[in-house]
N, C-alpha and C positions, 0 to 999 in steps of 0.2 A: 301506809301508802306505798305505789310500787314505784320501784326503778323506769321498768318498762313502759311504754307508751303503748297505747294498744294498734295494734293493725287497723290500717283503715284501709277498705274495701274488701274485706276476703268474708266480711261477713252481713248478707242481709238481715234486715230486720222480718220478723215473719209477720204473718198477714193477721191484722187481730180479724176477729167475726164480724162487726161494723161494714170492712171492707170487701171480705167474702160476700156477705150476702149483697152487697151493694153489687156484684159483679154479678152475682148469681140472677138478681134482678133486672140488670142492665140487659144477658140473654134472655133471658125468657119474654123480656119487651121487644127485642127484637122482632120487628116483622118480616123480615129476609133470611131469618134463620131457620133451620131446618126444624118440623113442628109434627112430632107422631101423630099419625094420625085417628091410634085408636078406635080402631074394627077389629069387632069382637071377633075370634076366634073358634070354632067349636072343636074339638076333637073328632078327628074322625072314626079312631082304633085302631089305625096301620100307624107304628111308629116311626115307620122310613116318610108316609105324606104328611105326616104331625111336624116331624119334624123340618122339612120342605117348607109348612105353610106358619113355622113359627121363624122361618128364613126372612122371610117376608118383614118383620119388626125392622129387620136392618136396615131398610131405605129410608126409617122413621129420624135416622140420625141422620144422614148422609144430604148431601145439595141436590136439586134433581136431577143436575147431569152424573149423577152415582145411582139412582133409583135403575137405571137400564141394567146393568150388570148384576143387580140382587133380582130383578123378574125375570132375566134370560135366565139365571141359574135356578132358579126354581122353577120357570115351566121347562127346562131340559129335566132335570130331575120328575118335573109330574109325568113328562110325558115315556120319559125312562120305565115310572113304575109301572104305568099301564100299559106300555109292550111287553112287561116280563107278565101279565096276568095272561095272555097270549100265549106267551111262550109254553108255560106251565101244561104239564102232558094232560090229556085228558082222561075220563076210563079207557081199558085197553081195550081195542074193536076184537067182535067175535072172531072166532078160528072160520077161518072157510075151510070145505070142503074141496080139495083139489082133484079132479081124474084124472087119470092118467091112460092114455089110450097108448097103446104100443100098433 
């Protein structure tokens, strides 16, 4: 037997599974909590809009008033990529022929 008495409060007890999953189940019952919405994705083949529209998951956790700032950044990002296909130079136009009259 010990001397010592043991400390009381500097240690919790941990959580057994019973209670985990009771909590786990308590969210997911939730009707007010925030609930993926699970729209399928396709790929597009541009890794920069794939990954833009796999942005879009992130509102799936967040309350609604957080869903505004995950779609402005992704349609500022969509709309980013499709000014740079703009940008991008096109074939070079033919040489003209210049006269030169003195």
């Amino acid at each position: 037997m010990s001397d010592t008495a043991p400390e009381t409060g500097t240690q919790t007890a941990p959580e057994t599974v019973p209670e985990k999953q009771e909590q786990e189940q308590e969210q997911e019952h939730d009707p007010g909590a925030p609930a993926p919405l699970d729209v399928p994705r396709a790929p597009t083949g541009d890794a920069e809009v794939d990954a833009l529209l796999d942005r879009l998951s992130d509102a799936d956790h967040l309350a609604t008033d957080g869903h505004v700032e995950v779609y402005e950044d992704v349609h500022r990002g969509l709309r980013d990529a499709l000014t740079a296909l703009d940008a991008h130079p096109g074939p070079p136009a033919p040489p003209t022929a210049y006269r030169h009259r003195s």
